[in-house]
C-alpha positions in Angstrom: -12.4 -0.8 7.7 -13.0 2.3 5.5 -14.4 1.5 1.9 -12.5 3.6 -0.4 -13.3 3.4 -4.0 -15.7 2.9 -6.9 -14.9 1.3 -9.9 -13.3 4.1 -11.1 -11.2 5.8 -8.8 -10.5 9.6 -9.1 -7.6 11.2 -8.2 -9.0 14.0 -7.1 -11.7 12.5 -5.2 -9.4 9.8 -3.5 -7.8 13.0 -2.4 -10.3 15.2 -1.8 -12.1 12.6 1.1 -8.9 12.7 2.8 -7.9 16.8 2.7 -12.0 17.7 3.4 -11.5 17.8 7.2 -8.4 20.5 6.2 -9.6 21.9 3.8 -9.5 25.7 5.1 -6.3 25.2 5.9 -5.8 23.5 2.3 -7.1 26.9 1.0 -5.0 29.2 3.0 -1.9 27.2 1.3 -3.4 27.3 -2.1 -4.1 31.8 -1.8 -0.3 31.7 -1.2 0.9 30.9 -5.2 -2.3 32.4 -6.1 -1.4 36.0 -4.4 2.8 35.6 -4.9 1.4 35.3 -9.4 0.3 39.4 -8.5 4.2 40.0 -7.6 6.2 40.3 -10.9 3.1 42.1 -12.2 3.6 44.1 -9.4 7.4 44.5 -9.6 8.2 45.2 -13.4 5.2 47.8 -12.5 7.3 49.5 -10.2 9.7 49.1 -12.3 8.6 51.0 -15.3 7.3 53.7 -12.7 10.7 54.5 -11.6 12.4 54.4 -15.1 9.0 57.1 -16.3 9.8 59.3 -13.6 13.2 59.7 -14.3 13.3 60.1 -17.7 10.9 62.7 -17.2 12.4 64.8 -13.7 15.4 66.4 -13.9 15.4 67.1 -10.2 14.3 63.7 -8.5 13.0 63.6 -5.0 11.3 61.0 -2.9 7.9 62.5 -2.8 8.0 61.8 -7.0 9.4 57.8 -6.6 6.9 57.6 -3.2 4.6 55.2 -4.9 6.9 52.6 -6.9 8.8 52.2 -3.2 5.6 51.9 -1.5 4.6 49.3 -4.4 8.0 47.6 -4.6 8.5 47.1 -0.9 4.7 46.4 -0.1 4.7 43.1 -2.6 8.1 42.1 -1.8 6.5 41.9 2.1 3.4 40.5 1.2 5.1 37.5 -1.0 6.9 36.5 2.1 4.2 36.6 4.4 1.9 35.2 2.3 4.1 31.9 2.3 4.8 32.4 5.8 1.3 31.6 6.5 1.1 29.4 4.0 4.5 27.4 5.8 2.4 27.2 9.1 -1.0 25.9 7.7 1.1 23.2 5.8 2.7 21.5 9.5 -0.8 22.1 10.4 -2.7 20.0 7.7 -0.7 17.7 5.6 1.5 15.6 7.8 -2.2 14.8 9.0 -3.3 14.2 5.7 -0.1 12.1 4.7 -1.1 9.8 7.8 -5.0 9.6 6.5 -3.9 8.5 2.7 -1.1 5.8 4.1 -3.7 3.7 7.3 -6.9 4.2 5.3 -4.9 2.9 1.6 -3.3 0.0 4.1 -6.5 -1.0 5.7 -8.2 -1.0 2.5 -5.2 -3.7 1.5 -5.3 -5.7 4.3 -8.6 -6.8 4.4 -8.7 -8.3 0.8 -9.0 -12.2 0.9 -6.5 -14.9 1.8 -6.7 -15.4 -2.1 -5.7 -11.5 -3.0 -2.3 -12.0 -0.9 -1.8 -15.5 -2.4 -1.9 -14.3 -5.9 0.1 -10.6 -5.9 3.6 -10.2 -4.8 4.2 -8.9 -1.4 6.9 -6.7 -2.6 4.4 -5.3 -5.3 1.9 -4.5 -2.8 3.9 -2.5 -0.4 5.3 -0.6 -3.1 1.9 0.6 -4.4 1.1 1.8 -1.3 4.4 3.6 -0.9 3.7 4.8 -4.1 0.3 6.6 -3.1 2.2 8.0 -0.5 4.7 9.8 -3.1 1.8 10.2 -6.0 0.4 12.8 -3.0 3.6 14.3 -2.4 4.0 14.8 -6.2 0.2 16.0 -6.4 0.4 18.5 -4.0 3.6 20.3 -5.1 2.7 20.8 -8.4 -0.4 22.2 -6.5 0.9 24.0 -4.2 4.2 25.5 -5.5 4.9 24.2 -8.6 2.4 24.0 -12.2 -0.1 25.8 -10.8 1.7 28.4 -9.4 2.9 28.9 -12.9 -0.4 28.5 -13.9 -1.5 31.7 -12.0 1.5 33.6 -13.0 1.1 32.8 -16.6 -2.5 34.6 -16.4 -1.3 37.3 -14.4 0.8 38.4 -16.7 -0.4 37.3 -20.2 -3.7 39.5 -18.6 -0.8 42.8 -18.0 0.1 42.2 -21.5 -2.9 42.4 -22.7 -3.9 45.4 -21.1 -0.8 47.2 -22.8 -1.8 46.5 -26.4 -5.2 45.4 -27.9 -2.9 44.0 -31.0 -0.4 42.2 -28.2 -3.8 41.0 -25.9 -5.1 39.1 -29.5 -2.0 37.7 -30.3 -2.1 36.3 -26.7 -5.5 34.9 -26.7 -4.7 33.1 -30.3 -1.6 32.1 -29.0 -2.5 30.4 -25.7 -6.4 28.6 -27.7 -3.8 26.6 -29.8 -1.2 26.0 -27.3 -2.9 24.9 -24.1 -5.5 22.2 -25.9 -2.3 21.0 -27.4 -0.2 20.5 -24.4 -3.1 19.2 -22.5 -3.7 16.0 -25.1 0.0 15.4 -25.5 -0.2 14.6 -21.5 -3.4 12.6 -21.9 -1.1 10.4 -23.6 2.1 10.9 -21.6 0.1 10.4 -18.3 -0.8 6.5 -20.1 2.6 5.8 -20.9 3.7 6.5 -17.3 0.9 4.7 -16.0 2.6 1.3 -17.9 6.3 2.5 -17.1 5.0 2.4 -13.4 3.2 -0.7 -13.8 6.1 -2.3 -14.8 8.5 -0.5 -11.9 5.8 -2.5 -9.6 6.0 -5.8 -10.7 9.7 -5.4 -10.9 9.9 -4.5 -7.4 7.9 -7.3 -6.9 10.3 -9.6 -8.2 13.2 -8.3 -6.7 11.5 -8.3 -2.8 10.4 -11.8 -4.1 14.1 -13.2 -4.7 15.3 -11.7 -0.9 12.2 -12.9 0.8 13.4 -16.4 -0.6 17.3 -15.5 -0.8 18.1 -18.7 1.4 17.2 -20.7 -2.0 19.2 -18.4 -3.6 21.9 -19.5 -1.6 21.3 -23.4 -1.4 20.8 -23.6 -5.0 24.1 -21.4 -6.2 20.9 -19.3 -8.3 22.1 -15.5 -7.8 23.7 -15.4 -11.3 20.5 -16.8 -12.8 18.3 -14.6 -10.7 20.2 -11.8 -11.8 19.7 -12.7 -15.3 16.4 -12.9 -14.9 16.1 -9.6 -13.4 18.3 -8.0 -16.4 16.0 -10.1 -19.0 12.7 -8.3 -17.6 14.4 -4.9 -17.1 15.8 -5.3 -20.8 13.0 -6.2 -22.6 9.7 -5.0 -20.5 10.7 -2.1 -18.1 13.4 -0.2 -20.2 11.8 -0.2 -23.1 9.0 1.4 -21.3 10.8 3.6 -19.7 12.3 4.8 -23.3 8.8 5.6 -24.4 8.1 7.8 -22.1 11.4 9.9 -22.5 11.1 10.1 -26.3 7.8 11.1 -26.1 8.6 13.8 -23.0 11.7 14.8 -25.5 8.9 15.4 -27.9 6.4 17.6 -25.6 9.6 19.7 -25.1 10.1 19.8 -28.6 6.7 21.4 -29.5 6.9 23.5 -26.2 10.2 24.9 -27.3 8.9 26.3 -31.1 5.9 27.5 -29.4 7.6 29.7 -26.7 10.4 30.8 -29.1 7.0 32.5 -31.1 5.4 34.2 -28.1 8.6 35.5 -26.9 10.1 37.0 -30.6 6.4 38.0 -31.3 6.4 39.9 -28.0 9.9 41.2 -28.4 10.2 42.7 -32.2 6.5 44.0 -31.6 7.4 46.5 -28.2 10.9 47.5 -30.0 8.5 48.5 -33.2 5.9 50.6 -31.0 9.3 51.9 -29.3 10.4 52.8 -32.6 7.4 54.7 -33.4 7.0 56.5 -29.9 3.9 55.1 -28.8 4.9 53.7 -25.9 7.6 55.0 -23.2 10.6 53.8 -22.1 9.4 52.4 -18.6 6.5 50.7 -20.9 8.9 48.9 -22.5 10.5 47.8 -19.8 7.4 46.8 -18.5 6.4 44.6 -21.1 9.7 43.3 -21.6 10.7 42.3 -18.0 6.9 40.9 -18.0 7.7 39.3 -21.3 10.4 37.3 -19.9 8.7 36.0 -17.0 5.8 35.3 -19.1 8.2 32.9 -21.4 10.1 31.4 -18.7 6.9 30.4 -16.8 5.1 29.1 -19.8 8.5 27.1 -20.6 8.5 25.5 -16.6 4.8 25.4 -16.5 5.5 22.4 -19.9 8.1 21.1 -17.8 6.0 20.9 -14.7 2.9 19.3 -16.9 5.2 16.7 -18.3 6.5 16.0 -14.7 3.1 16.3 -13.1 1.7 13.8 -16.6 4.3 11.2 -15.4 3.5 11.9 -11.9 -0.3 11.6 -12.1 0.6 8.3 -14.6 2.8 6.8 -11.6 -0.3 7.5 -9.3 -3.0 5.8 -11.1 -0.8 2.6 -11.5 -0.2 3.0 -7.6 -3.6 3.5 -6.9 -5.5 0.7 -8.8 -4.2 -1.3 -5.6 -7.6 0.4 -4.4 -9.9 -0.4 -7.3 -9.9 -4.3 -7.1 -12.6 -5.8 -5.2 -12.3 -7.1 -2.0 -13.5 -10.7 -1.2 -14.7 -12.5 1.5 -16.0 -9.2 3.6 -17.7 -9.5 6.6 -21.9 -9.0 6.0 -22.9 -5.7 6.8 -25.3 -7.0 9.5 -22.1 -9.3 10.8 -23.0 -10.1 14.7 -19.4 -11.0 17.1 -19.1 -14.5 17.7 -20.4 -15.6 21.8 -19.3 -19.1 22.2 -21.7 -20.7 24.6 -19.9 -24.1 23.7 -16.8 -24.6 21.4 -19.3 -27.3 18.9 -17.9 -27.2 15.3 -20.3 -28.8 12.5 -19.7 -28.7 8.9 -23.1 -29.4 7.7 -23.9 -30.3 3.9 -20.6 -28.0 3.1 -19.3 -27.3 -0.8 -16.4 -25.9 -1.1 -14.1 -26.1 -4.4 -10.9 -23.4 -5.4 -12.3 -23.3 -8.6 -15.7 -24.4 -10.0 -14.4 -27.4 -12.3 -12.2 -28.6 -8.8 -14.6 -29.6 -5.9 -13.0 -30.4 -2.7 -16.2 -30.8 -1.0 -19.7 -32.2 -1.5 -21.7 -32.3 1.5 -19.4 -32.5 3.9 -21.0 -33.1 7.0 -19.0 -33.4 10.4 -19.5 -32.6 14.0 -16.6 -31.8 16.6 -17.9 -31.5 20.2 -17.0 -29.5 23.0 -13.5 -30.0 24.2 -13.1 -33.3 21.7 -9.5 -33.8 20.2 -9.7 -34.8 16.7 -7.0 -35.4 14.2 -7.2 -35.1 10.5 -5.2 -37.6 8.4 -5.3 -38.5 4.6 -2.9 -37.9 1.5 -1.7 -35.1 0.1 -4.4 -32.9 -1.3 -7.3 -35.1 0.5 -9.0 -31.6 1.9 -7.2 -31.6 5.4 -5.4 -27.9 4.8 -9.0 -26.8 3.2 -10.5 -27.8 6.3 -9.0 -25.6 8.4 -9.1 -22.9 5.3 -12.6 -23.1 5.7 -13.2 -23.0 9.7 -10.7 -20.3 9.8 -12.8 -18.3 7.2 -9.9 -17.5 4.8 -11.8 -18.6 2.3 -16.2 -19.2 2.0 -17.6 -22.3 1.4 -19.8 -22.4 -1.6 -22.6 -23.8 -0.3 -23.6 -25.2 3.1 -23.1 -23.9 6.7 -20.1 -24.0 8.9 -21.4 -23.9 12.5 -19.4 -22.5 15.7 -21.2 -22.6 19.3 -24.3 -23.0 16.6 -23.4 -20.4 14.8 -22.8 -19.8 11.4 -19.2 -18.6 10.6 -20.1 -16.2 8.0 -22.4 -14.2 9.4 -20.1 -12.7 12.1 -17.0 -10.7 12.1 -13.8 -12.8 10.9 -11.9 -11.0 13.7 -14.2 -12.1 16.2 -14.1 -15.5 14.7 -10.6 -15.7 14.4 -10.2 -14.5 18.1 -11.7 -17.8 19.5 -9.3 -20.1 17.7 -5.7 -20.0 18.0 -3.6 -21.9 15.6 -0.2 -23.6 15.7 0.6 -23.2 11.8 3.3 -26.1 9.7 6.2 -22.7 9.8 5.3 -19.9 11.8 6.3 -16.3 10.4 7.2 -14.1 12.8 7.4 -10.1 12.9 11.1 -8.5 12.8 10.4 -7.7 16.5 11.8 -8.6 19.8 11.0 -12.0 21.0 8.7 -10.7 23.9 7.1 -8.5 20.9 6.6 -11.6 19.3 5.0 -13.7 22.0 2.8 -11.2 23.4 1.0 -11.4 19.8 -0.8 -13.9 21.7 -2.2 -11.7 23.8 -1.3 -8.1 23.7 -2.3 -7.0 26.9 -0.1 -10.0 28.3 1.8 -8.5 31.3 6.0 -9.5 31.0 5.3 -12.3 33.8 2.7 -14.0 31.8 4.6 -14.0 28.4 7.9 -15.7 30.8 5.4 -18.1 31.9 4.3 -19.3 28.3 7.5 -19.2 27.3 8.9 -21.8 30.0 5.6 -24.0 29.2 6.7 -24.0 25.3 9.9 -25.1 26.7 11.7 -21.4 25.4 12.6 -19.7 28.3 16.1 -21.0 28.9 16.9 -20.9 25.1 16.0 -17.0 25.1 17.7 -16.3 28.6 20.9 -17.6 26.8 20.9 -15.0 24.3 23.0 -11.3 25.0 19.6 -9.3 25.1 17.2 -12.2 26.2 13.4 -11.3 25.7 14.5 -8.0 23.9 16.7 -9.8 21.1 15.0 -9.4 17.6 14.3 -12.3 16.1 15.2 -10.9 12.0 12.8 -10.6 9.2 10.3 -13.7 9.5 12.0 -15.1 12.5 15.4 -16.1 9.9 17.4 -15.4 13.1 15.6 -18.5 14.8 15.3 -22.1 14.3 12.5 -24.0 12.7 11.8 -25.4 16.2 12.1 -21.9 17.9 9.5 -20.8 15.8 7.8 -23.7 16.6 7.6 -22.7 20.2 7.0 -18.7 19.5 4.1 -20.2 18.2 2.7 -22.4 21.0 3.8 -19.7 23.5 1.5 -17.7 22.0 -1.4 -20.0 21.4 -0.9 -20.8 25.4 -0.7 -16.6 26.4 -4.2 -16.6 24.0 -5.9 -19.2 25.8 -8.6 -19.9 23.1 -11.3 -22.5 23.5 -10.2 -23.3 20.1 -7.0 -25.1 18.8 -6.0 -25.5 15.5 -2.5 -27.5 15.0 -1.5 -27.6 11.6 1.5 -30.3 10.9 3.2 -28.4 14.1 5.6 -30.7 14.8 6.3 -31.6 11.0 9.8 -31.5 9.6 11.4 -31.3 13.3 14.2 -33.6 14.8 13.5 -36.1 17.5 14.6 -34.5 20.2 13.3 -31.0 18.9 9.8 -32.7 18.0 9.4 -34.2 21.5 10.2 -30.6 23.1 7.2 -29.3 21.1 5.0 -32.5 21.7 5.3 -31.9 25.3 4.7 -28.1 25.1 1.7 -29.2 23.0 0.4 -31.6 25.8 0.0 -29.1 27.9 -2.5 -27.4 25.5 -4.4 -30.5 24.5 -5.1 -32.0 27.4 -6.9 -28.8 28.6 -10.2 -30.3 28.7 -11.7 -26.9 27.9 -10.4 -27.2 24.6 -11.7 -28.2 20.9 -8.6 -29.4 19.3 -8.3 -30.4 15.7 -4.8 -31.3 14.5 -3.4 -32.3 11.6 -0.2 -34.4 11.9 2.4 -35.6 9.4 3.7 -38.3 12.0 0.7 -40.3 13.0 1.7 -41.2 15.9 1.1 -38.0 17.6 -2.3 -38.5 17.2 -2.5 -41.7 18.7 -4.0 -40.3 22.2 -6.5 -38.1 20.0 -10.4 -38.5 21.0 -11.1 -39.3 17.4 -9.4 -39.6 14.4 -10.7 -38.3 11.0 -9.7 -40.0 8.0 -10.3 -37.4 4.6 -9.7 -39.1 1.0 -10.6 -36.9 -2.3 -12.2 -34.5 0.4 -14.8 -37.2 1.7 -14.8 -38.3 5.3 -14.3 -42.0 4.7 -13.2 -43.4 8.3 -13.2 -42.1 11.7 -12.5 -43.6 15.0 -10.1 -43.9 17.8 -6.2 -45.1 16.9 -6.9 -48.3 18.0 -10.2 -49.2 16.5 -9.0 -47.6 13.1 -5.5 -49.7 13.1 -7.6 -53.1 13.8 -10.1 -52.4 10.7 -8.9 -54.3 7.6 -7.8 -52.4 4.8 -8.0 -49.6 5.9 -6.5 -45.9 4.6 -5.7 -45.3 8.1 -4.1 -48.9 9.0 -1.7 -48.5 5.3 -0.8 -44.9 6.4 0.3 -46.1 9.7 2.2 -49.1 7.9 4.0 -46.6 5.8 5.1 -44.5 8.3 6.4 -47.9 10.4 8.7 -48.8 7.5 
């Protein structure tokens, strides 16, 4: 994982660490606008050369207009080549680039906590990162053809202007010390306005991948009108409002822009037709200056434009880009060692562990599963059972404590390495839009075809996926909403068999199920359990699949308060177990 940012993230430095490795070819790209500002200096130059020499030769020949043909043609050929190069070091450098920004931006993302991805839209996340993506596109335009290109030209020529007339040269200088400070704060504040435009684009996005994630709801509940008012009621009242702000306030940069090029250009104008007047300059130096003078005022007009843009641009990217500035929790230690299991003991010893500091679900915990023992968890709702396997799996750190693994504590090694020796069969399993042999062979990827057919026919699955038109190469549909609950079901034990861990979490797996569906998976799930090389902790919303279980665990307000076999914890009087069971028997 690559650590990205600071507290405060530059632009140019977020950048800058991924164009470094290119950055000679980044600097052949930028000489390109910076020589093509020389050309309409160069041009109108040739220009007023050719108009000189024939108001002054009567009998023209090409030895007199050599020069302005050789200065004409020479920056017309080097503008294109200049670009030409300029073309070839771009395929060279940024599709490379582009690739950098997008896995080193995602990899920062994806190794925030459990916690980050519980609390941020899904939807909002992925289009932040998309929006880095476009933030560089935007960047590097205005970089590389676009403001500063104007930027250059605007110097070029304001310099040529100069050089003409000491009185035009002052009027310049005065001219461009008021206007650029001016322009430069009125994006300061454009650039925070698009920043909260963007923000709210985000979380609109968020809301609307939000509603087609859960769009089954949508339809169960006859909700799409309300949803869509909902979506109107934000858009009305937080994101075009917003959105107004900026575009007054861009209607006013253009505003001031406007009065300010209007003076430049009559300034420049009436001033050359009065030295005209008075014969102190010639007629090619008047068109010189003029043709110069136009350019000048057109690029300073499109070099506000492309500030505004870039403003809004650079606003859009620092709303995308604070997806990189928040913390990321629950990292591995710097010294983190990979997890060797010797033997497959789990022991919470003396464990704390609490969501929240005012809301303890533990207080010295202390439990000890041994190799290849088959517990079950069992208690109420909220009793600490799903916090359990929170805990062991390392999506979120206990407070206080150790969690042990082969004697080991979990947090000082590597959660991949952790998370490699335990395989879990989750309550609803999610699966990738993929093909069903894609999706199996997450078990293991370097499963061979034979060995993912194999799993499949011990999670009972093969003959359901041979029915299908495309068999192990039909895609299952965003999360698996092609399959059945209990298909998922099996994805999921096919690939907890393929991955073989010494390991096995089952978490309610065969919960919300029909009989016939429940007692496919419980015999698919034998198959694992009774592997006597396995730990296996299960939690169950039907007690009686634990009844076979090595021990049961009985967890009330996160405190162990029995444990046993089935049989010795149904004979005990009044016991949590014993009225659970009853419950379940009525």
């Amino acid at each position: 994982m690559t650590q990205l940012t600071g507290k405060d993230l530059s632009i140019i430095a977020f950048f800058w660490q991924h164009i470094k490795p290119y950055k000679w070819l980044y600097l052949v790209m930028l000489s390109a606008p910076l020589i093509a500002s020389f050309y309409p200096f160069a041009y109108n130059y040739a220009i007023k050369l050719f108009l000189d020499v024939m108001a002054t030769q009567t009998h023209l020949t090409y030895h007199d207009i050599l020069f302005p043909i050789i200065l004409f043609m020479g920056a017309q050929v080097t503008l294109d080549l200049v670009w030409r190069i300029s073309n070839i070091a771009e395929w060279k450098a940024e599709p490379y680039v582009r690739r950098s920004i997008l896995l080193k931006s995602y990899d920062y993302v994806q190794h925030h906590s459990y916690l980050f991805f519980q609390e941020n839209f899904t939807g909002t996340i992925s289009s932040k990162l998309k929006g880095i993506l476009d933030g560089y596109d935007k960047f590097w335009a205005e970089m590389h053809h676009g403001l500063l290109s104007k930027i250059f030209k605007c110097v070029v020529n304001l310099g040529a202007l100069s050089i003409v007339n000491i009185n035009l040269g002052i009027f310049v200088f005065i001219w461009s010390i008021i206007y650029v400070p001016l322009m430069y704060t009125l994006s300061i504040r454009l650039n925070k306005l698009s920043f909260e435009e963007t923000e709210s684009r985000h979380a609109l996005i968020g809301q609307i991948s939000d509603k087609i994630t859960n769009i089954i709801s949508l339809f169960s509940f006859a909700s799409r009108k309300r949803e869509l008012n909902t979506l109107d009621n934000q858009m009305s009242n937080d994101f075009i409002p917003k959105q107004v702000r900026v575009y007054k306030y861009d209607f006013k940069i253009q505003l001031i822009g406007m009065i300010f090029y209007l003076s430049l250009f009559g300034f420049i104008l009436f001033y050359m037709i009065h030295l005209r007047m008075i014969g102190t300059i010639s007629v090619g130096d008047f068109a010189f200056v003029f043709g110069i003078s136009l350019i000048v005022a057109e690029d300073i007009w499109l070099a506000t434009t492309s500030l505004q843009e870039f403003s809004r641009a650079m606003g859009d990217l620092r709303s995308s880009l604070s997806i990189l500035n928040i913390p990321q929790g629950n990292l591995d230690p710097k010294n983190a060692k990979v997890l060797i299991l010797k033997n497959s003991t789990i022991e919470f010893r003396n464990v704390n562990f609490g969501y929240n500091e005012n809301n303890p679900v533990f207080k010295d915990l202390n439990l000890i599963v041994k190799p290849g023992e088959k517990i079950g968890l069992v208690g109420h709702s909220g009793a600490g059972k799903s916090s359990f396997i929170n805990l062991l799996l390392r999506y979120f750190k206990n407070n206080a404590g150790e969690i042990l693994i082969g004697e080991q504590n979990i947090n000082e090694v590597t959660q991949d390495s952790l998370r490699e020796k335990i395989a879990v069969i989750p309550q609803d399993t999610l699966l990738f839009h993929r093909t069903l042999m894609e999706n199996i062979r997450y078990g293991k990827p370097d499963a061979t075809d034979e060995e993912v057919i194999e799993a499949s026919k011990r999670a009972h699955l093969h003959d359901f996926i041979v029915s299908l038109p495309e068999q192990y190469h039909s895609f299952v549909g965003e999360r698996g909403i092609k399959l059945s609950g209990g298909q998922r079901q099996r994805i999921a034990i096919a690939r907890a068999i393929l991955k073989d861990a010494p390991i096995l979490i089952l978490d309610e797996a065969t919960s919300s199920l029909d009989s016939q569906t429940e007692k496919y998976i419980q015999d698919s799930l034998n198959f694992l359990i009774e592997d006597k090389r396995k730990t296996v902790i299960a939690i169950a919303h039907r007690l009686s699949t634990l009844k076979h279980m090595d021990r049961i665990i009985v967890l009330d307000n996160g405190k162990i308060i029995e444990e046993g076999t089935h049989n010795n914890l149904i004979r005990k009087e009044n016991s949590l177990y014993k009225q659970l069971w009853k419950l379940q028997e009525i």
